[in-house]
N, C-alpha and C positions, 0 to 999 in steps of 0.2 A: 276179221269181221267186216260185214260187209256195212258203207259209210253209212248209208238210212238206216240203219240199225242202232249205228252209235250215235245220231242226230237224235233219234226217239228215245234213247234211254236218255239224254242229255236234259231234255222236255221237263220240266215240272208239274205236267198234267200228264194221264195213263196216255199211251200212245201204241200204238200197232203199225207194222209196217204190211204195205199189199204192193207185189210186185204179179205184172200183167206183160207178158214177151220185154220189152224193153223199157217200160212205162213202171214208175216206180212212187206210190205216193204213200206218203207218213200221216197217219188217222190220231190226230188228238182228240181225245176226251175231255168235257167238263161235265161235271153233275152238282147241279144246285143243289145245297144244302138244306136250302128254304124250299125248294119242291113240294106241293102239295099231293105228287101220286111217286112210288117208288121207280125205280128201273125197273125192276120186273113187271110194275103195273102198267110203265109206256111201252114197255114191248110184249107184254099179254094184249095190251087196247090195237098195239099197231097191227099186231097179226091178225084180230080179230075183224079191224078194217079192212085186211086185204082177201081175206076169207070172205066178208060180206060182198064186196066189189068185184070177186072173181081175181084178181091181179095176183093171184098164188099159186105155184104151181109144187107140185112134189114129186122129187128127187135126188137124184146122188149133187144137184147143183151145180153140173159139169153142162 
């Protein structure tokens, strides 16, 4: 297994690994418990933001 894999599972918060050609970086997670809007509610508002601003574009994300 490859070692940024077993760093992120190591992690005590959710963690994901994004490797880019040779550039490798480890995405920790926190989510406040005390939050006043869900996850799904910051990422319905943030998408909605970038739909109103234009800053969205659609597809395969390649």
């Amino acid at each position: 297994m490859d070692e940024a894999y077993k760093i992120a599972e190591q992690l005590e918060v959710p963690a994901f690994v994004v490797k880019d050609g040779t550039t490798t970086v480890i995405v920790g997670m926190y989510f406040n418990t005390k939050a006043k809007e869900s996850v799904d509610d910051k990422v319905k508002r943030m998408i909605r933001g970038e739909v109103r601003t234009g800053n969205i574009s659609v597809g395969s994300g390649n």
